[in-house]
Structure formats: structure tokens, C-alpha cells
C-alpha positions as semicolon CSV with decimal commas, in nm:
position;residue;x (nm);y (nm);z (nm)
1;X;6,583;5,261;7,749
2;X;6,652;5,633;7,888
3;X;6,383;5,549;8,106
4;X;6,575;5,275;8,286
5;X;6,914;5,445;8,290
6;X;6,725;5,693;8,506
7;X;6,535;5,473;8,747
8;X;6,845;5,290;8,749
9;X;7,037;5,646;8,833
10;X;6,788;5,675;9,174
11;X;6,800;5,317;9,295
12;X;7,147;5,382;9,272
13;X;7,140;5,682;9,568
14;X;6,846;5,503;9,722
15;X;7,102;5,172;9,787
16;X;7,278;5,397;9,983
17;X;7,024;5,457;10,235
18;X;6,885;5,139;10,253
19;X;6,918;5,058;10,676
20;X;6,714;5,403;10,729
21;X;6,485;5,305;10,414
22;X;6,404;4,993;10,610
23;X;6,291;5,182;10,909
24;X;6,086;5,413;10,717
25;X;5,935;5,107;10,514
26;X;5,843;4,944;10,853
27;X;5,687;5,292;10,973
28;X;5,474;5,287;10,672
29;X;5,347;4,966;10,746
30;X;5,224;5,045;11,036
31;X;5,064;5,431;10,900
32;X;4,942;5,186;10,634
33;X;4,795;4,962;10,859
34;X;4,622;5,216;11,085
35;X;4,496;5,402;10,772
36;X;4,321;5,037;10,662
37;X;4,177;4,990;11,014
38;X;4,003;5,296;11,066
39;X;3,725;5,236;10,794
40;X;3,676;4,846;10,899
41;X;3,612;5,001;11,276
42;X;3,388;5,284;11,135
43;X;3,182;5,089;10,962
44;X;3,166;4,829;11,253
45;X;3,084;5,057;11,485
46;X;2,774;5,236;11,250
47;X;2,611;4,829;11,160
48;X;2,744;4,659;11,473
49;X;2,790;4,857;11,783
50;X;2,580;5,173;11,771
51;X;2,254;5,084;11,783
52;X;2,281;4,798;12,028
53;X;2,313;5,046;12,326
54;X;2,568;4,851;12,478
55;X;2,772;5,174;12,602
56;X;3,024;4,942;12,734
57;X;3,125;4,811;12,408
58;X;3,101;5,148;12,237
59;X;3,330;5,304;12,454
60;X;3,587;4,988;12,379
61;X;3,542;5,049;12,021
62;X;3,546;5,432;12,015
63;X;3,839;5,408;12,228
64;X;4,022;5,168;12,010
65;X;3,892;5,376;11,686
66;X;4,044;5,717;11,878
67;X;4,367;5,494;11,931
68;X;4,357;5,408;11,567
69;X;4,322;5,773;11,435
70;X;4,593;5,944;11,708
71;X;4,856;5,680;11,589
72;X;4,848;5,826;11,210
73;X;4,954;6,135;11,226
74;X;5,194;5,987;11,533
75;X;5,313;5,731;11,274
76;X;5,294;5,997;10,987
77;X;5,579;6,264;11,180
78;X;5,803;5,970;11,266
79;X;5,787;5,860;10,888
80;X;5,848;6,222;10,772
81;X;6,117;6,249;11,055
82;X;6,332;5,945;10,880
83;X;6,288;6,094;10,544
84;X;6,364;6,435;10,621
85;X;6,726;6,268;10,748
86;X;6,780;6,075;10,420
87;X;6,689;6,375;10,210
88;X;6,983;6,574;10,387
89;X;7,215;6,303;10,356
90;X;7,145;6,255;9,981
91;X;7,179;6,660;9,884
92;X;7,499;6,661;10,097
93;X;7,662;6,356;9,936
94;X;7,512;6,447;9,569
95;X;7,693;6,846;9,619
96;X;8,007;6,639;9,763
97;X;8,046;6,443;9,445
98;X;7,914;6,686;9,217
99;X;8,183;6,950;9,367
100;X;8,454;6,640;9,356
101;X;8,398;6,571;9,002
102;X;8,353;6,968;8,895
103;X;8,698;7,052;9,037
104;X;8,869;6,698;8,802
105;X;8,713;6,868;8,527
106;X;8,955;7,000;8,251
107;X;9,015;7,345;8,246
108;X;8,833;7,400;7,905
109;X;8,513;7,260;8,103
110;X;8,519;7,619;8,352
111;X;8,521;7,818;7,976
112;X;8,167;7,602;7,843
113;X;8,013;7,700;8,223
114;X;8,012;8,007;8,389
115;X;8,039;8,018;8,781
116;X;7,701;8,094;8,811
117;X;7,535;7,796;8,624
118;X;7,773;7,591;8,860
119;X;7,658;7,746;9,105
120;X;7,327;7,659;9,043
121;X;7,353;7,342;8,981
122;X;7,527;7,210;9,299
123;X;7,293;7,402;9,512
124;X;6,944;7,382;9,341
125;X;6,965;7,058;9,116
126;X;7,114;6,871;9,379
127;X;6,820;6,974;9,631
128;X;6,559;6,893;9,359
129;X;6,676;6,566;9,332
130;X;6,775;6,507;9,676
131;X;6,389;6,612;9,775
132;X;6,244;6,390;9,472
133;X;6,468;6,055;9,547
134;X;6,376;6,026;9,910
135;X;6,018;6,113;9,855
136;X;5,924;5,887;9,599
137;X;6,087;5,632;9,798
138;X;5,768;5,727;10,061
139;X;5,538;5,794;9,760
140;X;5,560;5,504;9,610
141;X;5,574;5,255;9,905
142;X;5,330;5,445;10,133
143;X;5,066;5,527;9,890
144;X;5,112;5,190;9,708
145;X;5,017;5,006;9,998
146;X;4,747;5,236;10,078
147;X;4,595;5,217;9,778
148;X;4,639;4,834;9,773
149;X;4,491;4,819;10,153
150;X;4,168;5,060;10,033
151;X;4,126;4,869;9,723
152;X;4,097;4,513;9,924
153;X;3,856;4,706;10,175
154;X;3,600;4,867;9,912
155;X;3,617;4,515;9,688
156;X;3,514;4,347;10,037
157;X;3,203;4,572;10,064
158;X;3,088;4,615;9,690
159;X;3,354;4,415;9,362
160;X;3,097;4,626;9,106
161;X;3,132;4,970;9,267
162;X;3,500;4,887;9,325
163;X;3,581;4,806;8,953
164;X;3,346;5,113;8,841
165;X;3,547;5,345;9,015
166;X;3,857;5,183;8,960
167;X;3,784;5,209;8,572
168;X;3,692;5,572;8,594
169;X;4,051;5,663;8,767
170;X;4,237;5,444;8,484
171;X;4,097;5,665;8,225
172;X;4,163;5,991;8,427
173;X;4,514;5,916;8,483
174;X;4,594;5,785;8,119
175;X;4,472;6,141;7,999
176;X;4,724;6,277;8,244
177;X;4,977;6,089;8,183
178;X;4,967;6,186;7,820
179;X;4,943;6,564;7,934
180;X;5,240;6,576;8,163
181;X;5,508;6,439;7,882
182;X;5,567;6,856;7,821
183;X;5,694;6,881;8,129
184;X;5,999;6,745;8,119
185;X;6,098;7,045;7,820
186;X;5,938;7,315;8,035
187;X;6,143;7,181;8,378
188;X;6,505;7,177;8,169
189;X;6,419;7,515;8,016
190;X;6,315;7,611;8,381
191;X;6,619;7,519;8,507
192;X;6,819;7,692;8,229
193;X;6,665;8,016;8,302
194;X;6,700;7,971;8,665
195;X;7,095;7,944;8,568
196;X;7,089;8,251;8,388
197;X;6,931;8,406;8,658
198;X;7,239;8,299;8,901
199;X;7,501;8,333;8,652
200;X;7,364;8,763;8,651
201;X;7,384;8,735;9,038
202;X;7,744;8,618;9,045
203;X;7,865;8,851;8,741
204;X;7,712;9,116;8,897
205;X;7,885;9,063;9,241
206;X;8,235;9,090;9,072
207;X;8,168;9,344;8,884
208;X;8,030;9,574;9,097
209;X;8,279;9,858;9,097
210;X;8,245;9,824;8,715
211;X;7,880;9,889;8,710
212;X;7,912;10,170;8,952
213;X;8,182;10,358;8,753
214;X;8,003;10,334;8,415
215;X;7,651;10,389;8,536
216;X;7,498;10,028;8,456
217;X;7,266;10,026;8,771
218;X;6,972;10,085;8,500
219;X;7,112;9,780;8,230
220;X;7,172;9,555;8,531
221;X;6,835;9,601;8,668
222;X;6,702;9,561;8,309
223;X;6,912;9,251;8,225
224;X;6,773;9,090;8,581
225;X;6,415;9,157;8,519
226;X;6,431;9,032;8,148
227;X;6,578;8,676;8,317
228;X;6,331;8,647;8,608
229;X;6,046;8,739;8,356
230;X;6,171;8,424;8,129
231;X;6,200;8,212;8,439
232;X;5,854;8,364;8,612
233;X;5,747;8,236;8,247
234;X;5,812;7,903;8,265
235;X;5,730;7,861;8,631
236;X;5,367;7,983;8,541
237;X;5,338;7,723;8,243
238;X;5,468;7,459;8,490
239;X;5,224;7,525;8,726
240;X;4,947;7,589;8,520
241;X;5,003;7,259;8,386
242;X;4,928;7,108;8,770
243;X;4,682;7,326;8,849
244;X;4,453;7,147;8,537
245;X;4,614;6,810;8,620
246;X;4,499;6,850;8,981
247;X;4,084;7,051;8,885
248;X;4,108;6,675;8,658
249;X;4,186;6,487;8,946
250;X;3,914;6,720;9,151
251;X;3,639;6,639;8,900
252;X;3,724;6,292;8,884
253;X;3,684;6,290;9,241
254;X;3,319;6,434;9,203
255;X;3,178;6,179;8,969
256;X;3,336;5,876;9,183
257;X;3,170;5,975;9,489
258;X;2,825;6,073;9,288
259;X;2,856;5,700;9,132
260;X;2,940;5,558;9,479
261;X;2,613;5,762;9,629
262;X;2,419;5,690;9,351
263;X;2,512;5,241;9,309
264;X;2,513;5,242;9,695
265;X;2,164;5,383;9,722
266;X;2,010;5,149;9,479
267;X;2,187;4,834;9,664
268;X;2,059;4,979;9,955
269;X;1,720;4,981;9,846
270;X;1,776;4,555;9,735
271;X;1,905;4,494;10,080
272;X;2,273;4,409;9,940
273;X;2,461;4,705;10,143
274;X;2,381;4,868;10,436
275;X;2,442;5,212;10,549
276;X;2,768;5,168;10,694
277;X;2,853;4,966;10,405
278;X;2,797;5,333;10,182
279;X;2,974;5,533;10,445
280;X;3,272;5,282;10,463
281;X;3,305;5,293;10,062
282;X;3,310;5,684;10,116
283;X;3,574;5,683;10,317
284;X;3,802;5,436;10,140
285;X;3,733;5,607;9,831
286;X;3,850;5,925;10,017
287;X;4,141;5,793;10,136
288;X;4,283;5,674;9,781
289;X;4,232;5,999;9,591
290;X;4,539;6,115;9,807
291;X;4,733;5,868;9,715
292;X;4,627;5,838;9,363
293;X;4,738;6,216;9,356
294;X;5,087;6,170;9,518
295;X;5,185;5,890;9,279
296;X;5,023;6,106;8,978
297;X;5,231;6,395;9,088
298;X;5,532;6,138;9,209
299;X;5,480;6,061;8,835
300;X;5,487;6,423;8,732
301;X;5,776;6,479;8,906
302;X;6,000;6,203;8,778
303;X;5,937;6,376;8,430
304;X;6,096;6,694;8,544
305;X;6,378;6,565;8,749
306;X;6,520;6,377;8,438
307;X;6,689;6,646;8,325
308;X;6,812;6,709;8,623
309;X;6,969;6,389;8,634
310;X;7,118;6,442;8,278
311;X;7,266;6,793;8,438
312;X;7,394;6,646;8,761
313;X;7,550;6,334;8,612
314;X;7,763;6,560;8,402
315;X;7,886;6,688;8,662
316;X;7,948;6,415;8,909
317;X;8,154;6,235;8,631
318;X;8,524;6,274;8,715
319;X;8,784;6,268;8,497
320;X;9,076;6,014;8,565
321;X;9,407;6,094;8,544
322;X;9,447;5,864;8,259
323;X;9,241;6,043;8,053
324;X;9,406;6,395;8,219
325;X;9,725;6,309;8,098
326;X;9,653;6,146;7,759
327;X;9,889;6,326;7,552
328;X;10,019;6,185;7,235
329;X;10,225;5,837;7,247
330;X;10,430;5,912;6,948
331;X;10,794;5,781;6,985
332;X;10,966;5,983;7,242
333;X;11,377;6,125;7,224
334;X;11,553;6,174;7,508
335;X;11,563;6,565;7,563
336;X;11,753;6,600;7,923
337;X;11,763;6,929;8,127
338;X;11,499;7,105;7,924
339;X;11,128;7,126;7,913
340;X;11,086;6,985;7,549
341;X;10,785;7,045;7,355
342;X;10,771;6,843;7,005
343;X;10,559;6,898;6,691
344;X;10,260;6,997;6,957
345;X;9,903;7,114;6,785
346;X;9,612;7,285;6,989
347;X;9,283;7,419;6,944
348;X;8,980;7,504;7,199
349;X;8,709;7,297;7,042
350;X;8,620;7,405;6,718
351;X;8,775;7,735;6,697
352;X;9,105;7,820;6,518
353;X;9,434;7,672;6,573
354;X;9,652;7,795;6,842
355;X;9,949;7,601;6,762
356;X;10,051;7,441;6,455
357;X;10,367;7,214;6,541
358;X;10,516;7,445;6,742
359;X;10,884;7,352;6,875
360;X;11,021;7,471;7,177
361;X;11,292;7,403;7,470
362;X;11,258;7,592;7,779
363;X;11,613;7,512;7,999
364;X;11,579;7,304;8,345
365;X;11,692;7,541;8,641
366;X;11,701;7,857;8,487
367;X;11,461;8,191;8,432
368;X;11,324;8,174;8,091
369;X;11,100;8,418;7,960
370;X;10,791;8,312;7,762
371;X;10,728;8,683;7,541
372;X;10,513;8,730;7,247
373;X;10,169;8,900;7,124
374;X;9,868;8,936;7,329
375;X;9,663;8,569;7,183
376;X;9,921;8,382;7,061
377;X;9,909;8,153;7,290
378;X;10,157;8,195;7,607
379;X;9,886;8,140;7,860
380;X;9,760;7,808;7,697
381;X;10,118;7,693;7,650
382;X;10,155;7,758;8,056
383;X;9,853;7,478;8,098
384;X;9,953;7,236;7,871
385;X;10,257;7,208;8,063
386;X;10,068;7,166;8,351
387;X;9,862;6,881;8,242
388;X;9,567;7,098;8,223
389;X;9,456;7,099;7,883
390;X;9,583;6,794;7,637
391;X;9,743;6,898;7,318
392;X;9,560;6,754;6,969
393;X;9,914;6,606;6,886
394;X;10,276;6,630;6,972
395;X;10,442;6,561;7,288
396;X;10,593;6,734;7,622
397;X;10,862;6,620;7,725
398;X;10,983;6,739;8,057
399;X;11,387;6,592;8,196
400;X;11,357;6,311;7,918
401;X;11,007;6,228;8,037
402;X;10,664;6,241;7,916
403;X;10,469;6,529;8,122
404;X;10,208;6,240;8,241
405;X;10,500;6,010;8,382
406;X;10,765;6,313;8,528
407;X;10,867;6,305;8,888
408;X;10,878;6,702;8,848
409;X;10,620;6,877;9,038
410;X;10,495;7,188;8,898
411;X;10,367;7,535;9,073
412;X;10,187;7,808;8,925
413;X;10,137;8,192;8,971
414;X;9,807;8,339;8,812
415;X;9,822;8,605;8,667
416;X;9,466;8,741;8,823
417;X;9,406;8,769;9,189
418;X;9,341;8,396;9,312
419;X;9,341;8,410;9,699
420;X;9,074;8,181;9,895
421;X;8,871;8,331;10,167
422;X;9,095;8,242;10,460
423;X;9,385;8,371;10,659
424;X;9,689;8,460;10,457
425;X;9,916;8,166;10,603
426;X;9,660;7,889;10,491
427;X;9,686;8,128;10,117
428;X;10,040;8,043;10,160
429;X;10,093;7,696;10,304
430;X;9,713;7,598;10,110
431;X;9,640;7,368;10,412
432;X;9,954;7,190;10,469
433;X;10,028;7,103;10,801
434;X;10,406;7,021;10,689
435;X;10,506;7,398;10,616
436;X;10,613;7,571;10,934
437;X;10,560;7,898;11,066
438;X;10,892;7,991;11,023
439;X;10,951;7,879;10,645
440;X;10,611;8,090;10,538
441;X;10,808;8,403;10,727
442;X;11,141;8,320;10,555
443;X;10,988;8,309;10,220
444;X;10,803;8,633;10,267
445;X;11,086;8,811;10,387
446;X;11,271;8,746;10,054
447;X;10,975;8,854;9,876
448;X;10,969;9,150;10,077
449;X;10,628;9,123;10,225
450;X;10,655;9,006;10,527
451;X;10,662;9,362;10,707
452;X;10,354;9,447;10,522
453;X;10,166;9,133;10,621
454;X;10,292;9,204;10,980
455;X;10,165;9,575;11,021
456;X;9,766;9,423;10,920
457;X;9,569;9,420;11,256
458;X;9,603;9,054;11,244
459;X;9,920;8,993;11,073
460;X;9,950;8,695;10,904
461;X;9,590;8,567;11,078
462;X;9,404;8,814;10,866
463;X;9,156;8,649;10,645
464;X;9,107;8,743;10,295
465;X;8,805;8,939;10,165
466;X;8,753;9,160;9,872
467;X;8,726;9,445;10,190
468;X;9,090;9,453;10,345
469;X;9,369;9,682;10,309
470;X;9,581;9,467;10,045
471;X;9,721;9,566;9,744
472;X;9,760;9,398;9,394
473;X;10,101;9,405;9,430
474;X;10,083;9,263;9,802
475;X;9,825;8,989;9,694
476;X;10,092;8,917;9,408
477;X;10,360;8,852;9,623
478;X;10,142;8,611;9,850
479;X;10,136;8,383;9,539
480;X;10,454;8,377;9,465
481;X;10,493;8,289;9,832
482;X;10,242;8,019;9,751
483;X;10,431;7,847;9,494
484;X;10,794;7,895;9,626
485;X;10,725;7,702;9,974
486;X;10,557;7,441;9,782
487;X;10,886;7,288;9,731
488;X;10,805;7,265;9,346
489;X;11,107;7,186;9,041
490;X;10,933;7,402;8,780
491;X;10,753;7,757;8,857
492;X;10,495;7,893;8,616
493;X;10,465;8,250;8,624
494;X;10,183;8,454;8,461
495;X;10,282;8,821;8,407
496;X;10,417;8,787;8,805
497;X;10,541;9,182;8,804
498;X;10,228;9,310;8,611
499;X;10,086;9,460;8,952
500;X;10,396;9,581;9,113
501;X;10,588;9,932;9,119
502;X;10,956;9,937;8,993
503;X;11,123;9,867;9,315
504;X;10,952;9,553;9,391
505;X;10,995;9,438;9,027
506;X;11,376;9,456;9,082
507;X;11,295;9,305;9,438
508;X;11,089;8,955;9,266
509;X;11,401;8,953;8,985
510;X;11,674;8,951;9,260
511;X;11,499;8,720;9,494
512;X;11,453;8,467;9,147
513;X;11,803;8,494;9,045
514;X;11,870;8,389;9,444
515;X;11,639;8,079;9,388
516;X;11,737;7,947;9,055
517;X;11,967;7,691;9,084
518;X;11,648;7,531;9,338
519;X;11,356;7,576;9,052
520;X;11,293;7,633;8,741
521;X;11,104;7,970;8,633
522;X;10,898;8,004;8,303
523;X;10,779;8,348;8,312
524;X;10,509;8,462;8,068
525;X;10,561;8,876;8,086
526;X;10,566;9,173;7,905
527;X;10,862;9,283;8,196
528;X;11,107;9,397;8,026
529;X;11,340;9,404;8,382
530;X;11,241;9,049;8,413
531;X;11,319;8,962;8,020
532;X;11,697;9,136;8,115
533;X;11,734;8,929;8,399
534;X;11,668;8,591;8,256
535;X;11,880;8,375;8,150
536;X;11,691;8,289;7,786
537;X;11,418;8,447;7,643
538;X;11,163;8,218;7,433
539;X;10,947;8,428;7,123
540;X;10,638;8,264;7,034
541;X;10,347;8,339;6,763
């Protein structure tokens, strides 16, 4: 039943294709066709043609049989030309979806996978598959006709040397068949290594300054070769494993043709085949071992890629907002002007409780400060009031309203670093074409920032890297910038002064006591300035 959910999985993306699928099926008719016809004209030409001396007639036939041959590989580049295109088109749309469903995920989903198995899997598993699905769309159809076309051909010359081989190549590929079903553990645990091996890359980028300051060149390097040994490992057993499919397949090969030889020599000698009859049967027989071999490795292939499938589905699955936002639907009281949280229990999978009916109200249109011990929860409280992790039990009420259902729109300030690679206005205005100019220079100017932003080489044009002259406390102030011109009701702050000197600190307090009767701040912080300046302070754990 697996079995079908997966063929069922590539005739899915396959559907998608199917106009340019149509012109690559009628290409491989005609490949098929010319690979058919060039036996029939050999062995024409050997009985029929080249002993009659009519040079007329040869030169028609050779000159049809060199017409024959030259359209093949003619037909063959066009065929690969259509696929190629499909191929690209399917590992573009799979990394679309998988990237659209990663990024609906729940937050707890980017704590089970690290950014470099992510990365991994939208850029390798999607090309794996993308290669697999729109070649054994070719596979199967080109070398099933081929090996339907050769089969007619040698039954029409010899039905006893036709079912000998025949019989002979069932056997072989059975005891393949049987031999491959390891695979598809060695191309998951592949794959899983191959993951590891990213996941180093990408640690190892952000934490270079780490590794340089402590000395952990020599661990790194260590740590690297230890994962490319594993996957080096399992790329050898993998391939191994071909190599003895493909010497069975060779030696198969060896005995057919010796039987051929061998039954075509003594019909020969009874005056029931001729020569070109033996040299046609040759060539058929040479043309479906390639085949026989594609759809044996197409086979092969379709083994490994099934956990692939398994690893990209997860992925691709997004998660509707129904099932975002399915808090608890216990009775709910009408708590106005406050942020109400009610008898609310949480826990990250199986590990220990982080709340336990924990009651709170945070005030509507005010600065309240969210203070307590390092753990006990402040930052997860921040995302379950932003709909990004559910709560076991309890409710949030926000205005009267159940979080899912609220008309308030919520901003956030990390408390890490989270700028995107482009020009500090798009950091700001995050691609909206409805914030001006002028409004991202207002809010930066109450922020105090907007001088420093100006005195960069490119001002506000300058695009973000890990390499340009900005400061923590600069960077800091950018997303604050971010979430004030979004125009939200409720602010969520993570330790928003953690980065910045004294002076600013009083700076970010003044310019939020100027803004408060707009928003609504909930600061989690450790500031004491900012704990003096708000207007309640809320003790948790």
C-alpha cells in the first residue's frame, strides 16, 4: 500500500507536466521507431541487397539505413532537450512548495530541524527527485517501447531463441530485484549523513568568530572529516551495490549472446536462419540490454527516492491556520482592555511543564514589563501570544477576543539580530510598497538612528551583511523601526535595550512613553530603566 501512495506521490508532479510529457512521448515514438528500423534494414540489406550487386539499390538502402541511424541521436537530444525543461520546472516548483510549507510550519518545527538539514533538503532532495520523476517518465516509456519493438523483431526471426533469452533475463532481474530492497535503508541513511554534513557547514559559518577565538580550527576539521567519512561510507556501499548489480547484468549479457551464437549456428546449419537472420538477433539483443538496464536501475532508483519522498512530503505539508490557531474552546469571559491569559498549560513535546495554569493580564495601551528568571518561560509566553506555538489548555484572550479571532495585529522585536540580506529600508518597510520614504525617516529619527543610517556610504540603500559597519545597538533600533511602522496594536519586545549603551536606553524608553497611547508594549527585559518606566510590571515563574 506504501508502494502506491508513492507512485501515486509522482503521477501527481508528472500531471503537471503533462502538454510537454506529450511532446516528449511523441519524440520517443519516433527514437523508438528509428531504433526498430535499423535492424529490419540491416538485416535486409546483408540477405536481400548485398549480394545482388545492384549498386543502385544499395546506395537507396544504405542511404535510407544512414538516414535511419543520424535521426537517433537527432531524435535522442530533442527528447533529452524536453526533459531537461521538465526536470527544472519540477525542482523549482518542488523547492517553491517545500519552502512555502517550511515557513507555515510551527515554530517548535525550526527546534526538531536545524538550518542545515533544511537546507539540505530543499536543495538536494528536491533535485533527486526532480531528476528521478522526469526521467523515469523517459525510462519507462522509451525503454518500454524499445524493449517491446526488439522483442516483436527477434520473435519474428527466431520465437525459441527469443523465449530462451527472454527466460534467462527474468531470472537475472528477479535476483536483482531481491538484492536492491537494501537500498532504500542505505539511501535514507545517505541522506541523513549528507544532512549532517550541511548542518556542520552552516554551524560552522555562524560561528566562525567563535571557533577562531577558542582555537577549534583542529575539532572543526575533525568533526567534518568524521561526517564525510560516514557519508563517503554509505556512498561506497551504495555504489558497490550497482557496481555487482550492473557485472550481473554484464554476465548475463555474455551468456545471451553465447546462446544466441551458439542456437543461431545450429539453425543455420538446418537451413531455418540465415546469416543476417544471426546478425539481426545480435543486434536486437544489443539494443535491449540498455534498456533492460535503465528500467533495472529506473527500478533501483525508485527504491532510494522513497525516502526522499517521505522527507519532502513533510515538508511540503502546510499547516492551516485552523490548525495554527487551535487553542482551547473552553467557555470564554469577557476580559476588555487587557491581554487575558486563563488557566493556560504548556510544554515542548515531552519535556517538563513550562506553565501550569498560569494567570495573567497584561493592560491594552500601556508598557508592561514581562520580568522573571532566565527559563521560566517569558520568551515562550511572547509566542503563544503570537499564535506561534498553541498552548496544551487554557485560553488567550486578547480585547474580549480569542487570539485566533482578534482584529489586533501583533509586531515583534527579537531579541537576536534578525535582519534579511537587503537594504536597510526593505529591513524596515519588509517589502511594503505602502510605507513611504518619509514615514521610515520619521520613525528612525525618534529612535535616534536615522543620522547613523545616513552617515553609511549608502545611507539607507546599504544592504545588510554580516561585513558592514553596524552595531548591535544600531541593528536593534532597525527592528524596533520594523515593528513601529508596521502600524501594529500590540508590540512584543524581547530584551529590546539588551544591546544598547545608557543613553539610548533612556532614548527607546522616552520615544515608548511618546507612542503608548498608539500601541501596546509587552517588554520581556532584565532593564531595569525600562521596568521604571512602565506603567505595570508582570513577575512570572
Amino acid at each position: 500500500m506504501k508502494q502506491n501512495r508513492y507512485i501515486a506521490f509522482i503521477a501527481g508532479l508528472l500531471n503537471r507536466y503533462k502538454r510537454k510529457e506529450c511532446l516528449g512521448l511523441l519524440v520517443t515514438f519516433l527514437y523508438s521507431g528509428m531504433v526498430y528500423i535499423g535492424p529490419v534494414l540491416s538485416q535486409y540489406i546483408i540477405d536481400d541487397v548485398l549480394f545482388t550487386k545492384e549498386y543502385i539499390r544499395l546506395t537507396k538502402c544504405f542511404g535510407l539505413f544512414f538516414i535511419v541511424l543520424i535521426l537517433q541521436p537527432i531524435l535522442s537530444y530533442i527528447q533529452s532537450r524536453i526533459f531537461i525543461n521538465i526536470s527544472e520546472r519540477i525542482t523549482k516548483d518542488l523547492r517553491n512548495e517545500m519552502y512555502s510549507g517550511i515557513i507555515s510550519k510551527r515554530i517548535t518545527f525550526f527546534y526538531d530541524n536545524n538550518d542545515g538539514e533544511i537546507l539540505s533538503r530543499i536543495i538536494n532532495d528536491s533535485r533527486m527527485l526532480s531528476d528521478f520523476v522526469s526521467d523515469v517518465f523517459v525510462v519507462l516509456l522509451k525503454n518500454s517501447l524499445l524493449i517491446l519493438c526488439v522483442l516483436v523483431g527477434m520473435m519474428v526471426i527466431s520465437v525459441p531463441i527469443t523465449l530462451c533469452i527472454g527466460a534467462i533475463l527474468i531470472v537475472g532481474i528477479v535476483i536483482i530485484d531481491k538484492l536492491s530492497k537494501e537500498n532504500i535503508r542505505l539511501s535514507l541513511e545517505r541522506q541523513e549523513s549528507l544532512d549532517d554534513v550541511t548542518a556542520l557547514i552552516s554551524d560552522s559559518a555562524t560561528n566562525i568568530l567563535s571557533i577562531k577565538i577558542y582555537e577549534l580550527q583542529k575539532i572543526a576539521r575533525k568533526l567534518f572529516d568524521e561526517k564525510i567519512e560516514l557519508n563517503k561510507r554509505k556512498n561506497i556501499r551504495i555504489r558497490n551495490a550497482n557496481t555487482l548489480f550492473a557485472s550481473l547484468l554484464e554476465a548475463m549479457t555474455v551468456i545471451c549472446i553465447m546462446l544466441i551464437y551458439a542456437i543461431g549456428i545450429g539453425y543455420y546449419a538446418k537451413g531455418t536462419l540465415t546469416i543476417g537472420n544471426i546478425v539481426g538477433l545480435i543486434l536486437y539483443f544489443q539494443l535491449i540490454v540498455g534498456p533492460i538496464i535503465s528500467l533495472l536501475n529506473c527500478n533501483l532508483d525508485f527504491k532510494a527516492i522513497q525516502p526522499i519522498i517521505d522527507r519532502i512530503d513533510e515538508f511540503v505539508q502546510e499547516e492551516s491556520e485552523e490548525e495554527r490557531n487551535n487553542t482551547s474552546s473552553d467557555e470564554k469571559k469577557e476580559e476588555k482592555n487587557v491581554i487575558a491569559i486563563r488557566n493556560l498549560k504548556f510544554r515542548y513535546d515531552q519535556s517538563e511543564e513550562i506553565f501550569n495554569g498560569l494567570n495573567v493580564d497584561i493592560g491594552l495601551n500601556k508598557i508592561s514589563c514581562v520580568v522573571g528568571n532566565s527559563g521560566c518561560g517569558k520568551t515562550t509566553l511572547s509566542y503563544l501570544i503570537m499564535g506561534m506555538l498553541n498552548p496544551d489548555t487554557g485560553q488567550i484572550l486578547i480585547d474580549g477576543k480569542d487570539r485566533a479571532n482578534s482584529n489586533k495585529k501583533i509586531s515583534y522585536v527579537p531579541q537576536n539580530n534578525q535582519l534579511f540580506n537587503v537594504s536597510i529600508k526593505e529591513n524596515i518597510r519588509l517589502f511594503d510598497p505602502s510605507i513611504s520614504d518619509e514615514q521610515i525617516y520619521e520613525i528612525c529619527k525618534k529612535l535616534n538612528i536615522y543620522d547613523d543610517i545616513c552617515r553609511l556610504k549608502n545611507g539607507f540603500e546599504t544592504i545588510i551583511t554580516d561585513k558592514i559597519n553596524i552595531s548591535g545597538g544600531q541593528a536593534q533600533r532597525i527592528l524596533i523601526a520594523r515593528a513601529l511602522i508596521k502600524e501594529a496594536d500590540i508590540i512584543i519586545m524581547d530584551e529590546p535595550t539588551s544591546a544598547l549603551d545608557v543613553g539610548n536606553r533612556e532614548l527607546i524608553g522616552n520615544a515608548l512613553k511618546e507612542l503608548v497611547p498608539e500601541y501596546t508594549f509587552v517588554i520581556i527585559t532584565h532593564d531595569e530603566q525600562l521596568m521604571e518606566n512602565a506603567d505595570e510590571v508582570i513577575r512570572i515563574g
